[in-house]
C-alpha positions as CSV (number, residue, x, y, z in Angstrom):
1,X,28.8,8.4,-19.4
2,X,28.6,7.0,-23.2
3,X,27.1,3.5,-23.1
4,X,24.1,1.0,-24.0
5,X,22.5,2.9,-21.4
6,X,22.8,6.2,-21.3
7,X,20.0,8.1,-22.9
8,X,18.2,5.0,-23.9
9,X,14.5,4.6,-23.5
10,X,13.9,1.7,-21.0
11,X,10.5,-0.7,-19.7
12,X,10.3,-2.1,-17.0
13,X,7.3,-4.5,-17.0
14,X,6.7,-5.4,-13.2
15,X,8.7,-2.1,-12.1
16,X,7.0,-0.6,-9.1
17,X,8.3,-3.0,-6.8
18,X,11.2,-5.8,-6.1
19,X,13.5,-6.6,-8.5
20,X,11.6,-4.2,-11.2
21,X,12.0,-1.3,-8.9
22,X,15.4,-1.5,-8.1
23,X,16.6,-2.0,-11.9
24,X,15.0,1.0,-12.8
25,X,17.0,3.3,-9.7
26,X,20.1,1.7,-11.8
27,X,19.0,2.9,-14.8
28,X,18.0,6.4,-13.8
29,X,21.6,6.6,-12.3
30,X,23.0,5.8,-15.4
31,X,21.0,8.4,-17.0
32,X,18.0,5.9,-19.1
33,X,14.9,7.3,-20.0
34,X,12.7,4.9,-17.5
35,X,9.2,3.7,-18.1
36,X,7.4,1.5,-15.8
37,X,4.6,-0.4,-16.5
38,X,2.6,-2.0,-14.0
39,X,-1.1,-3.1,-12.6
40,X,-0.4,-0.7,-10.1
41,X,2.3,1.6,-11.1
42,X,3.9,3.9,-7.8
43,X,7.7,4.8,-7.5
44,X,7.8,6.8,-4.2
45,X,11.4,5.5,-3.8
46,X,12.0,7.6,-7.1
47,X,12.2,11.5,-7.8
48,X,9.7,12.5,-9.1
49,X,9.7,12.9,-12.7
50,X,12.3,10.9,-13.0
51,X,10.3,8.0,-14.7
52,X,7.2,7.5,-16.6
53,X,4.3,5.5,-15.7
54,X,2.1,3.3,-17.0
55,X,-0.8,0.8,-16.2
56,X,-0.7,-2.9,-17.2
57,X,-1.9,-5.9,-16.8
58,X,0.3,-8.1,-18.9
59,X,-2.6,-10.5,-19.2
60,X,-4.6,-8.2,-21.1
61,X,-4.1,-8.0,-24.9
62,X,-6.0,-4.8,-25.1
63,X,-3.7,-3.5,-22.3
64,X,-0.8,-4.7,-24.6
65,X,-1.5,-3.1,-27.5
66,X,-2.5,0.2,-25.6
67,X,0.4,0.0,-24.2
68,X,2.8,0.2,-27.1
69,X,0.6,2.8,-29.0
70,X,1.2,5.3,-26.6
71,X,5.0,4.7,-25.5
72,X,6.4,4.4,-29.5
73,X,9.9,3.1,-29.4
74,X,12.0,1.9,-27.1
75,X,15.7,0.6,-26.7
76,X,15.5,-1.9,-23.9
77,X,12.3,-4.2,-22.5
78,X,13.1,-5.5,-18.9
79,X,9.9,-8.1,-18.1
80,X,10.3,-8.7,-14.3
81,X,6.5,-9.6,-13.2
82,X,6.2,-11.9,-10.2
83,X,3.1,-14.3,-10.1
84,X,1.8,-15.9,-7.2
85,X,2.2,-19.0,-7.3
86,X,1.2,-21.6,-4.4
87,X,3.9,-23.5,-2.2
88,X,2.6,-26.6,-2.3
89,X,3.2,-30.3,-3.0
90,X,2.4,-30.8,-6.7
91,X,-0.7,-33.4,-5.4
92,X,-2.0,-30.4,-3.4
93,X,-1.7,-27.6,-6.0
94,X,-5.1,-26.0,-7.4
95,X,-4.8,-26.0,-11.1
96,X,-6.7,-23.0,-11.9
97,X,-3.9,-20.8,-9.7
98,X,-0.8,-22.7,-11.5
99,X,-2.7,-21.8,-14.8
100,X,-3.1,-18.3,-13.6
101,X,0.8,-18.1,-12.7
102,X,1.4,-19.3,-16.0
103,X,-0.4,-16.9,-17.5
104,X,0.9,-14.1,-15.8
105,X,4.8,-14.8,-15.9
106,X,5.3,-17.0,-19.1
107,X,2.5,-16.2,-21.1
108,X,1.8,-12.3,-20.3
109,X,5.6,-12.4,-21.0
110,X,5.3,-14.3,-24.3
111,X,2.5,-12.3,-25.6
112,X,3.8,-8.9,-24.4
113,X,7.0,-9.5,-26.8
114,X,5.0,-10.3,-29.8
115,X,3.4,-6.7,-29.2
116,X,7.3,-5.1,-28.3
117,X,8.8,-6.3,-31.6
118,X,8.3,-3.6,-33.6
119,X,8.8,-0.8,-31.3
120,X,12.1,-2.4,-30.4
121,X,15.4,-1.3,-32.1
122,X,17.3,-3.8,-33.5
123,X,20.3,-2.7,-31.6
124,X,18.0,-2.9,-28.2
125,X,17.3,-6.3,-26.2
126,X,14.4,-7.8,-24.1
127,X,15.4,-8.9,-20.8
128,X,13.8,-11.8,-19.2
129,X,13.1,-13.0,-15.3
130,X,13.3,-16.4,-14.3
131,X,14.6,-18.3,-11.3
132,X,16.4,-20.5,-9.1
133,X,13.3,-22.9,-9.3
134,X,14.0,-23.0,-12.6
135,X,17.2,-25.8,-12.3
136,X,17.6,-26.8,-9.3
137,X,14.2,-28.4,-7.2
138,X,12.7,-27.6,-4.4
139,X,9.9,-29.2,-2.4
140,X,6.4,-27.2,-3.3
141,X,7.9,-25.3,-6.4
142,X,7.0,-27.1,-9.5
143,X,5.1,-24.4,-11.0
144,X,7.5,-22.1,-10.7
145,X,10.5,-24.7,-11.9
146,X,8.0,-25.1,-15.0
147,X,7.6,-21.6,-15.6
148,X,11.2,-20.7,-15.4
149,X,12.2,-23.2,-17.3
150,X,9.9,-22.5,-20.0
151,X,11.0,-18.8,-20.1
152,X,14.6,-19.8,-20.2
153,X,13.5,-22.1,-23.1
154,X,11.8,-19.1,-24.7
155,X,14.5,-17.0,-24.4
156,X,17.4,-19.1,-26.4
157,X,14.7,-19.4,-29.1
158,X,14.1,-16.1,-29.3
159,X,17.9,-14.9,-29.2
160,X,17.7,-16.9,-32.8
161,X,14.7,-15.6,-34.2
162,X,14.3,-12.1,-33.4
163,X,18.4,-11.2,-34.0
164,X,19.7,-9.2,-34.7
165,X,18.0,-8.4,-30.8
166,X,19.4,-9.4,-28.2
167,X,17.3,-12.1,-25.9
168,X,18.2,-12.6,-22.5
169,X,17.7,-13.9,-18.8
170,X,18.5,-13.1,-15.5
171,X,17.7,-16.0,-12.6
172,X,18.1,-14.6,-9.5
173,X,18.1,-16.6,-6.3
174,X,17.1,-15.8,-3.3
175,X,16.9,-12.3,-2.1
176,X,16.4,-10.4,1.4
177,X,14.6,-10.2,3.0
178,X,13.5,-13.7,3.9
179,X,12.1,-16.1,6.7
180,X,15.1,-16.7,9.5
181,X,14.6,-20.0,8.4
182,X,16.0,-19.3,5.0
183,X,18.9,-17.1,6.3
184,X,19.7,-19.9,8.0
185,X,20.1,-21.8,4.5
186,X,21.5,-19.3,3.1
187,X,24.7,-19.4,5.2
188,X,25.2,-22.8,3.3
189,X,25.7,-21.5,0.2
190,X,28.8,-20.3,-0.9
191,X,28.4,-16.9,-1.1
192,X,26.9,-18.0,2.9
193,X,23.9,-14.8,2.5
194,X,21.2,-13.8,0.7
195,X,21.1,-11.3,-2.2
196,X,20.2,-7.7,-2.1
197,X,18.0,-6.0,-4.8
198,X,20.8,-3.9,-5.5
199,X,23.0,-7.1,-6.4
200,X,20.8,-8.6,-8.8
201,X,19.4,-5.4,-10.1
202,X,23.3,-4.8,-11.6
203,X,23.1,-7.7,-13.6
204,X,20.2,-6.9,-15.7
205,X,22.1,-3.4,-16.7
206,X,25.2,-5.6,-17.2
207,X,22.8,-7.6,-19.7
208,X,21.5,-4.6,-21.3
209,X,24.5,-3.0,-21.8
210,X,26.5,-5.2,-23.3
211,X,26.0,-5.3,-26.9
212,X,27.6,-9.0,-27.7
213,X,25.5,-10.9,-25.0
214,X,22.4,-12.7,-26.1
215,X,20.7,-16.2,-25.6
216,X,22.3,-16.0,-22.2
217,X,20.8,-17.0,-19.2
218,X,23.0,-14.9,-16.0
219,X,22.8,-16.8,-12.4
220,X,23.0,-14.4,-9.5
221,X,22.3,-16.7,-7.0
222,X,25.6,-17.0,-4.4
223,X,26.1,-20.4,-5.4
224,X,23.1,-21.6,-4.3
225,X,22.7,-24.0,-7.3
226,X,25.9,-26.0,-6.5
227,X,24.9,-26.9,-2.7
């Protein structure tokens, strides 16, 4: 197979588990050189050998720059970190932990690509994560509705100044497994489930592969937005 893909050097920031973990089985099936960069980096669910790992945390600017030092160049930067971040009404949320979200998802992310730049190709990307929280609202999610919105923000702006790479977004929805209670939502939305890893994991290699798609944020969400 001859694509975007194939052969290309890949991070995955955030890749030893969820949505990170599954994007890089894609990418090892479509023949990607894989590295995965983590706080705790561990791929049982992958050959071994088949990918490269790395500790991170993405908070660390010392961690950053060692980071990039020792991997050279790459092709592709998938950022897929997932902060915790309380479920809470706004009135009841501690500051210090929405700060420490922030800092791990939009900022770690932010400060991770000033460091990427110049070990990117030009003909690479830098794939982004945000969310369903990011447009439409839910009870005890502003934080992350902030923080997804801001990386969406982030990544139109960057589509302009870093071309001639290509910027991008993925916002997945919600994705097994859940609460009953949320299966039970979930059969409301058009697509009437949740999503798989699998499912959403596609649409970041879709992203990266494509050489004409940039500033775009991709909704994989069933159609959970429009009910």
């Amino acid at each position: 197979m001859n694509d975007e893909i194939t052969n290309s050097k890949i991070l995955i920031v955030g890749g030893s588990s969820g949505i990170g973990l599954a994007v890089a089985k894609h990418a090892c099936k479509r023949a990607a050189r894989v590295l995965i960069a983590s706080r705790n980096p561990s791929v049982a669910e992958l050959p071994e050998g088949s990918v490269e790992l790395r500790t991170l945390d993405i908070t660390s600017s010392s961690d950053r720059n060692r980071l990039f030092e020792d991997i050279g160049t790459i092709d592709h930067l998938v950022i897929a970190v997932r902060p915790e971040a309380d479920s809470v009404p706004f009135l009841s949320i501690d500051a210090a932990n929405a700060r420490k979200a922030f800092e791990t998802k939009f900022w770690g992310a932010y400060q991770l690509i000033q460091v990427a730049y110049s070990h990117l190709r030009e003909s690479g990307s830098i794939t982004l994560t945000s969310g369903i929280a990011g447009e439409k609202i839910y009870r005890g999610a502003s934080t992350m509705a902030l923080i997804n919105s801001a990386t969406e923000t982030l990544c139109r702006t960057l589509a302009v100044e870093l071309a001639p790479l290509r910027v991008n977004v993925v916002s997945p929805g919600f994705i097994e497994p859940k609460p009953e209670s949320l299966q039970k939502i979930a059969s409301q939305f058009p697509s009437q489930r949740l999503a798989s890893l699998d499912e959403v994991a596609s649409v970041y290699i879709s992203v990266m592969a494509n050489p004409y798609v940039t500033g775009s944020v991709t909704v994989v969400d069933g159609g959970a937005r429009l009910v």
